[in-house]
C-alpha positions as CSV (number, residue, x, y, z in Angstrom):
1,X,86.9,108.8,77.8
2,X,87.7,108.1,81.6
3,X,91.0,109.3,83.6
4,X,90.6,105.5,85.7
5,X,90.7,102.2,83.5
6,X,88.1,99.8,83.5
7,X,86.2,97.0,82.0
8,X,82.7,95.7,81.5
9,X,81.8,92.7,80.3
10,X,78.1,93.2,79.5
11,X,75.2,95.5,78.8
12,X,72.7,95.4,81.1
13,X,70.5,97.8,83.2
14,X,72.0,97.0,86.4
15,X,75.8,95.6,86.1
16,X,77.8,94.8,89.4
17,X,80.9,96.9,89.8
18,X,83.6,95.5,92.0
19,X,86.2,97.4,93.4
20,X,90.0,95.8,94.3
21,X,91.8,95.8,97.5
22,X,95.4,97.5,97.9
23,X,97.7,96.6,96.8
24,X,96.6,94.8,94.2
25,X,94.2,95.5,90.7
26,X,91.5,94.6,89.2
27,X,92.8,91.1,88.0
28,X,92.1,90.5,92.1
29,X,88.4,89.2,90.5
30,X,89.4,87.2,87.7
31,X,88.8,84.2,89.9
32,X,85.1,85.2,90.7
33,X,84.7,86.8,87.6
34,X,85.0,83.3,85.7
35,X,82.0,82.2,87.8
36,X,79.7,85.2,87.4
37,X,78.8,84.1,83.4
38,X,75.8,85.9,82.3
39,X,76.0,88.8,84.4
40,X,76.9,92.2,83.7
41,X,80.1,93.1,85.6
42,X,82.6,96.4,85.4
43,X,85.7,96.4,87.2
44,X,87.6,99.0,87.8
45,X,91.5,99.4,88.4
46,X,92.7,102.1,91.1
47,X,94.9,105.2,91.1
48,X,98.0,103.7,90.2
49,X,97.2,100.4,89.8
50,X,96.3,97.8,86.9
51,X,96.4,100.4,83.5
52,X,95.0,103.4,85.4
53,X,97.6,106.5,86.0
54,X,99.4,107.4,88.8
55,X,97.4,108.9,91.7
56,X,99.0,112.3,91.3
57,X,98.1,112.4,87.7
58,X,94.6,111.4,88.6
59,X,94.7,114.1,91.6
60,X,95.7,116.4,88.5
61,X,92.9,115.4,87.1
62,X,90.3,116.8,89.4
63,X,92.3,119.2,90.8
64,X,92.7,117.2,94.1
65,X,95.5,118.9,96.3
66,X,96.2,116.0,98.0
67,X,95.6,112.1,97.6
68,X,92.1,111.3,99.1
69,X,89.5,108.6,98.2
70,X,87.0,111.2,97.3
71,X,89.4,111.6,93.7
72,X,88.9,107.7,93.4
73,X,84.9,108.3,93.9
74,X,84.8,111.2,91.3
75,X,86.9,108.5,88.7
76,X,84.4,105.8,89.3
77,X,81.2,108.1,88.8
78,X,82.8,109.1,85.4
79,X,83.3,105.7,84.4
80,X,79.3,105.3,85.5
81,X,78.5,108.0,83.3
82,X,80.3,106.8,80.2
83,X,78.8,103.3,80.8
84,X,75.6,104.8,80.9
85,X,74.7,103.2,84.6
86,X,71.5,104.4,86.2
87,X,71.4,101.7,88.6
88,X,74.5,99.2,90.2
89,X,75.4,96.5,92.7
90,X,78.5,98.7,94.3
91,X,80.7,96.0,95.4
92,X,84.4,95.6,96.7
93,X,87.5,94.5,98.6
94,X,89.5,95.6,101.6
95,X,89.8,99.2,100.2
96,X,87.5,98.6,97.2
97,X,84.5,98.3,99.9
98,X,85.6,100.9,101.2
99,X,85.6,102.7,98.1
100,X,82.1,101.2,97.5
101,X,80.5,102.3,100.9
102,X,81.8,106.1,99.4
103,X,80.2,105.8,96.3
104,X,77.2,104.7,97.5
105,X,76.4,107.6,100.1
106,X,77.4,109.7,97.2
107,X,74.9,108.4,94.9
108,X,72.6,106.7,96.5
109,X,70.2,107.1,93.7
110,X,72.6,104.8,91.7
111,X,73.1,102.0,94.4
112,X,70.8,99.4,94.0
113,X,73.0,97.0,96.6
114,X,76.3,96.6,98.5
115,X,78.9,94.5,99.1
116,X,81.3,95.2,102.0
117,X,84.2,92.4,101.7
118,X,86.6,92.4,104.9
119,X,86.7,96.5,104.6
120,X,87.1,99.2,106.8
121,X,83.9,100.9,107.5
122,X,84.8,104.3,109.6
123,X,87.8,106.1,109.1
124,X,91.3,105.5,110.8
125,X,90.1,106.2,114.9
126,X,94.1,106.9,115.1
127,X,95.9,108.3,112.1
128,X,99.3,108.0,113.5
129,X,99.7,103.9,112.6
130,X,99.1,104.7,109.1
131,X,101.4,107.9,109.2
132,X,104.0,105.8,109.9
133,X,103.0,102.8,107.6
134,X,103.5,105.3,105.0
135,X,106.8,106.8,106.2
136,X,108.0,103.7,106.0
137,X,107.0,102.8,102.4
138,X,108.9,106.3,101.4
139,X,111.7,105.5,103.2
140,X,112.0,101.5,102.6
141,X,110.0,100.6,99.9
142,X,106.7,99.1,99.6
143,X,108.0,95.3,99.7
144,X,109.2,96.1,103.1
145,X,105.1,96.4,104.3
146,X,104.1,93.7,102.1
147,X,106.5,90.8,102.6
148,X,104.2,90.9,106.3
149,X,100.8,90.7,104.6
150,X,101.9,87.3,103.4
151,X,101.8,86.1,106.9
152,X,98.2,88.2,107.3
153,X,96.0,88.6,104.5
154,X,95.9,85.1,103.9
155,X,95.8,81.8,106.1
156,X,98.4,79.0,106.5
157,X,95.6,76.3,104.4
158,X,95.5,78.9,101.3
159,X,97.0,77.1,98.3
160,X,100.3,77.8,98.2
161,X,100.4,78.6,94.6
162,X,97.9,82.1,95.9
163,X,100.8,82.9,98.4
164,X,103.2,82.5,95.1
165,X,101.3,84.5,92.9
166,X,100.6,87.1,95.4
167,X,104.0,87.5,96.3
168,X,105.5,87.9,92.7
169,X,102.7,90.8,92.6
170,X,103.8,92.5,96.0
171,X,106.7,92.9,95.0
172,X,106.0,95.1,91.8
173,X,104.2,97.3,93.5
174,X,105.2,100.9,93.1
175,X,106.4,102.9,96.1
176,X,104.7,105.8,95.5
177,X,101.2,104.2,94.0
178,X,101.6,102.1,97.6
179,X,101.8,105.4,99.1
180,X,99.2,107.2,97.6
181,X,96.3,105.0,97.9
182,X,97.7,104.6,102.1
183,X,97.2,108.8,102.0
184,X,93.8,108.2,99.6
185,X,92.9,105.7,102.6
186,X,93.8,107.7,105.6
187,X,91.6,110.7,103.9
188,X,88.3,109.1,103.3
189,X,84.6,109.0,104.7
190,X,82.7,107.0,106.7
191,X,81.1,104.5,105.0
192,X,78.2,104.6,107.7
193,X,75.7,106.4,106.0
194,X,75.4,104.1,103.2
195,X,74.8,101.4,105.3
196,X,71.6,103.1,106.9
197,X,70.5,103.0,103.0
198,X,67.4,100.8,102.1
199,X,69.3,99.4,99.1
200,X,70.3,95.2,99.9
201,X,73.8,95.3,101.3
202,X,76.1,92.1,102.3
203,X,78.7,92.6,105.4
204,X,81.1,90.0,104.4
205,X,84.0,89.1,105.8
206,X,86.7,85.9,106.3
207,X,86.7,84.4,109.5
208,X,90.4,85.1,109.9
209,X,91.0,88.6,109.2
210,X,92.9,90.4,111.0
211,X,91.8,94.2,109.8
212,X,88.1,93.6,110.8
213,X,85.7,92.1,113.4
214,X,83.2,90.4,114.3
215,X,81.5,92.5,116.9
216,X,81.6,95.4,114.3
217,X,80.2,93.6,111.6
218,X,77.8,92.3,113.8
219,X,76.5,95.0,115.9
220,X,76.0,96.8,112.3
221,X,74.1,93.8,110.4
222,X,72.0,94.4,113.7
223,X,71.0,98.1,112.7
224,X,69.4,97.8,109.7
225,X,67.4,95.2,108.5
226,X,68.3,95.3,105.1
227,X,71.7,94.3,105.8
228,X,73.3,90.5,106.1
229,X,76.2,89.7,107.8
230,X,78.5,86.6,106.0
231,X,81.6,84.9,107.6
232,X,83.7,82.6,105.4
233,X,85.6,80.1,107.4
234,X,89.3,79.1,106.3
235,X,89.7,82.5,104.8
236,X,91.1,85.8,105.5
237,X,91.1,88.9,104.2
238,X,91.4,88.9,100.4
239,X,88.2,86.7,100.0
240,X,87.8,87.2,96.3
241,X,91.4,85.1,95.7
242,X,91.1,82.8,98.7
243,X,87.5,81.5,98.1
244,X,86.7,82.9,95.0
245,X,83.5,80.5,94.7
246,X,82.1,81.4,98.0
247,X,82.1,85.2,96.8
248,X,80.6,84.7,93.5
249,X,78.1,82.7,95.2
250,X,77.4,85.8,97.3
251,X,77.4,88.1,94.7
252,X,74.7,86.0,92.7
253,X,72.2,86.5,95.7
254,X,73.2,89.9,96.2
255,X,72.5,90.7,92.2
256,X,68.8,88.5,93.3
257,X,68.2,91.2,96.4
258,X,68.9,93.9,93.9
259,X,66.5,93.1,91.7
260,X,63.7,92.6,94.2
């Protein structure tokens, strides 16, 4: 039994995990997930989010003080020890690279490759932005963040029935799961030393999003030659809903570099 919730739809010796971006859950890769048939994939629903519990119950759980990624790491590993995994592509989302860049350095012995989709790599180089971010979502509500990712996260030439569907799911979001995964964010690792890994990893991010760059990206596709940098034009920065096709594409080859 695991504390996070989770599904597989395989059994194989080297399933792909993907890992959601905030807000949202794991349903974020149903699009891509259709177009990964005969692969081995688990996905995996955050603190809060999809059918996992609250953050503080999973903070409860292993006796975390405080809301920090690290208690979203220790949930995945136990899911990767029920499942049996010995080897995985680690692979995510806004936060969910994030998440998978942490997992990684802590196992590297697991990671067989990574995918990095339109994440934040180092932590917050200023914590104050998202101190406030987060005082604001106690004392207004998550919708009142959110409504302004529907100007961000995704482009103008999106389908308009994604900026529908994505709306109708910002605004269930729970206040206080919005908040603790912010606090799990702003208390979280560098994701650096898995990229100086030898395992295949994929930088990939959407031309137009506005959280990271290209000069970053770039300059750390440049330091290690086992690592690709990928730019999806028209898109921003939840890539798995906006060009779902592109992504799976990506994750085929990536599967490909994992198996050598």
């Amino acid at each position: 039994m695991t504390i996070l919730s989770y599904s597989r739809t395989g059994n194989s010796d080297l399933p792909i995990v993907l890992f959601h971006a905030m807000p949202l859950s794991a349903t974020e890769w149903r699009p891509v997930l259709g177009l990964l048939d005969g692969l081995d994939v688990i996905t995996v629903d955050a603190p809060g989010f999809g059918a996992s519990p609250s953050g503080k119950e999973v903070s409860a759980y292993f006796h975390a003080p405080s809301p920090a990624l690290d208690t979203y790491v220790q949930g995945t590993l136990e899911i990767l020890r029920a499942e049996h995994v010995q080897h995985a592509v680690l692979a995510g989302n806004s936060m969910g690279g994030t998440l998978a860049l942490n997992v990684a350095a802590t196992v590297p012995e697991v990671t067989a490759a990574i995918g990095v989709f339109s994440s934040s790599i180092d932590p917050d180089p200023d914590p104050a932005p998202r101190a406030a971010l987060i005082e604001k979502i106690r004392r207004e509500g998550a919708w009142s963040v959110l409504e302004g990712w529907l100007n961000t996260m995704i482009t103008p030439a999106d389908p308009p029935a994604l900026r529908t569907s994505l709306e109708q799911e910002f605004r269930t979001v729970s206040d206080t799961a919005f908040a603790w995964v912010q606090e799990a964010m702003a208390h979280r690792h560098s994701g650096a030393p898995a990229l100086a890994l030898s395992a295949p990893t994929l930088l990939v991010r959407g031309a137009k999003d506005p959280q990271t760059t290209h000069e970053d990206y770039a300059a750390r596709a440049a330091a290690n030659a086992n690592t690709r940098l990928v730019e999806i034009p028209d898109a921003a920065h939840f890539t798995p809903l906006e060009q779902p096709a592109e992504v799976a594409r990506l994750l085929r080859e990536l599967f490909v570099a994992a198996r050598g």
